[in-house]
C-alpha positions as CSV (number, residue, x, y, z in Angstrom):
1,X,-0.2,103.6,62.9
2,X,-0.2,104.8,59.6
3,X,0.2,108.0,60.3
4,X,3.4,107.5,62.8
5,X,5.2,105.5,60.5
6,X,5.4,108.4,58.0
7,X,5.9,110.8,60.8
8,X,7.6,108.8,63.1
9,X,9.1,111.9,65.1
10,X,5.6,113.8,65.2
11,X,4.9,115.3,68.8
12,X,1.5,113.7,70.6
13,X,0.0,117.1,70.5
14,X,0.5,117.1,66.8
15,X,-1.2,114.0,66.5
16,X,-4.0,114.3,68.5
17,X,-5.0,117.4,66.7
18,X,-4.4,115.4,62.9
19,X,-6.7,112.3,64.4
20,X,-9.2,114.5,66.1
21,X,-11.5,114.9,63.1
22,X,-11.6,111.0,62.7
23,X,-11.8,110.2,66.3
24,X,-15.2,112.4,66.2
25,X,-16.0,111.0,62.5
26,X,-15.2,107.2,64.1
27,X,-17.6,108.0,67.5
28,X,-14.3,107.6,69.6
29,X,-14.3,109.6,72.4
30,X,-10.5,110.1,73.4
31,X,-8.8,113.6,74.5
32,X,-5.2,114.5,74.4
33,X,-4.2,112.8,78.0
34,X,-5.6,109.6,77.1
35,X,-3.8,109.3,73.8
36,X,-0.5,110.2,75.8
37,X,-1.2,107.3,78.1
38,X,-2.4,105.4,75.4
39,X,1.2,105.6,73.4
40,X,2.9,105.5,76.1
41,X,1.4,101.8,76.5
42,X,2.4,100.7,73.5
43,X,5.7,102.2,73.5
44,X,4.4,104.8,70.7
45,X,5.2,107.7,72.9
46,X,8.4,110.0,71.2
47,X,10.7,110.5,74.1
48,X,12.6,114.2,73.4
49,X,16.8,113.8,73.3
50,X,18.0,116.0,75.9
51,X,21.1,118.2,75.0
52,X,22.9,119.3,77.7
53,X,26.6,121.2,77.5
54,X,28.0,121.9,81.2
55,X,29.1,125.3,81.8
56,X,29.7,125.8,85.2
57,X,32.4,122.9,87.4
58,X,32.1,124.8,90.7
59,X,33.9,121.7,92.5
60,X,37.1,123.6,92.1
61,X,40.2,124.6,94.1
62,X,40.0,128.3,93.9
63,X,38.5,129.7,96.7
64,X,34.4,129.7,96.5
65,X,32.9,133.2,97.8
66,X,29.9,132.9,100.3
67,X,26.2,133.6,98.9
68,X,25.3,136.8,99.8
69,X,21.8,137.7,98.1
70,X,20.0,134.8,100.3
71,X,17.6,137.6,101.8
72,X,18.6,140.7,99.8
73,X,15.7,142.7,98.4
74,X,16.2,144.5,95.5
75,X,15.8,148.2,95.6
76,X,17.3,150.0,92.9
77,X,19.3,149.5,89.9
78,X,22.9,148.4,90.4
79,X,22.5,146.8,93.2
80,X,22.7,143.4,92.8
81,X,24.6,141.6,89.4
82,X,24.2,137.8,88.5
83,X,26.7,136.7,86.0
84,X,26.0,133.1,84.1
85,X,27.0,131.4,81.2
86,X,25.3,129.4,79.0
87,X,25.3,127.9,75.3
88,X,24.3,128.6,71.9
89,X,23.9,125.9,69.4
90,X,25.5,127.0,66.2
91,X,25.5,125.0,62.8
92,X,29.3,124.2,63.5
93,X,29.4,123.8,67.4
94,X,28.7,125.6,70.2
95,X,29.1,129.3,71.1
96,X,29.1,130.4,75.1
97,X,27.7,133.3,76.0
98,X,28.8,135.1,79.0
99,X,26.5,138.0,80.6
100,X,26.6,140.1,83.2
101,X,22.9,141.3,83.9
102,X,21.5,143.3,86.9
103,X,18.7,141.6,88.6
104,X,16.2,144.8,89.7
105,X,16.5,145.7,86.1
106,X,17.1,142.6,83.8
107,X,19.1,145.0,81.7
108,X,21.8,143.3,80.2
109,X,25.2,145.0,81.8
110,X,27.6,143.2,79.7
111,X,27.9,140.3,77.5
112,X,30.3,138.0,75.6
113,X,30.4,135.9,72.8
114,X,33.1,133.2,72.3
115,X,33.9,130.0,71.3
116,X,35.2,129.1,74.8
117,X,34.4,128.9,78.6
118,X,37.5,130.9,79.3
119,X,37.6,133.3,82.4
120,X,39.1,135.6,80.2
121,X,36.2,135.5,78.0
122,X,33.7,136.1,81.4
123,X,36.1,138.6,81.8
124,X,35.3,140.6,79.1
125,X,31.7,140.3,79.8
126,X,32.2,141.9,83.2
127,X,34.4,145.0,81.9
128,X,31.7,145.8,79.4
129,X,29.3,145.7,82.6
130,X,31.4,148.1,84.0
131,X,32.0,150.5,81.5
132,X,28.3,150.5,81.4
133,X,27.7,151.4,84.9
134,X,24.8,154.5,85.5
135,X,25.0,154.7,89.3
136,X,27.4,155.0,92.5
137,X,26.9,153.1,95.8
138,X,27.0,149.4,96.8
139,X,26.6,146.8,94.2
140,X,26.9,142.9,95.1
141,X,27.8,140.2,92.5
142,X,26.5,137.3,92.0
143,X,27.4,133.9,90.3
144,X,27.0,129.8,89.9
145,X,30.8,130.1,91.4
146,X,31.9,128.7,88.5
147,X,35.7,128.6,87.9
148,X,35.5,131.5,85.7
149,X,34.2,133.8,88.3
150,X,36.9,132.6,91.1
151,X,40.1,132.9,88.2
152,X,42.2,135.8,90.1
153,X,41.7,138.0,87.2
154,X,38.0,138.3,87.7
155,X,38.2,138.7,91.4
156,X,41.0,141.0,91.2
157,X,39.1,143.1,88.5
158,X,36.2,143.3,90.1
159,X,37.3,144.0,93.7
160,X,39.5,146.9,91.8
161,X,36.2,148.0,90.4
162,X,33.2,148.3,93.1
163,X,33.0,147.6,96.5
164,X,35.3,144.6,98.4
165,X,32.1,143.4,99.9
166,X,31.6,141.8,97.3
């Protein structure tokens, strides 16, 4: 108790290993799980504060594309893109990072940075991607179908860019 009320955010783990020495010095015989379950009786157990910023609303009214990767299997470079957002916590906010990555690779095709979930944002990651394209022939992309990714400037810009079965 002493040791949780001047450390009252320490992790279990943490814990465990700063009481092991007295456990064994003590004769206790207690191991990690136990001393989970055992502050978790007594209400002693730190519960982590989930952060979670949405990125994606895909419950829109622009017109969702089908999935087509269900049973693709990757081959080659360039032949299948996923595009995603997601967040970075900065000391005054949030920045959003948009990529563009191609999945037989994981090489990073294109990317944003920006303080907003724009689709013209996402669409700057995408004509980075583009400009960065290596090799001719069929490429699918993928998304979340997020808003950004069904705005007619993407769609147009990409259809105008690879093939329309996409």
């Amino acid at each position: 108790m002493r040791i949780r009320r001047e450390m009252p955010r320490l992790g279990t783990r943490k814990l465990y290993y700063l009481l092991k020495e007295i456990f064994l010095r003590d004769g206790i015989s207690i191991g990690r799980d136990r001393l989970f379950d055992l502050l978790r009786e007594e209400e002693l157990l730190i519960v982590k504060k989930k952060k979670y910023t949405k990125t994606t609303d895909s419950k829109h009214w622009m017109r969702r594309y089908p999935n087509l990767i269900k049973q693709v299997e990757l081959r080659r470079p360039e032949q299948l893109w996923v595009a995603d957002i997601t967040y970075l916590a900065v000391s005054n906010g949030y920045r959003y990072l948009h990529l563009v990555t191609d999945a037989y690779s994981k090489q990073i095709m294109g990317y944003n940075v920006s303080e907003t979930l724009a689709a013209t944002e996402t669409l700057k990651a995408l004509q980075m991607a583009l400009s960065n394209r290596c090799y001719q022939g069929s490429l699918t992309h993928h998304s979340d179908r997020g808003l950004q990714y069904c705005s007619a400037a993407y769609v147009k810009h990409l259809n105008k860019r690879i093939s329309p079965s996409v």
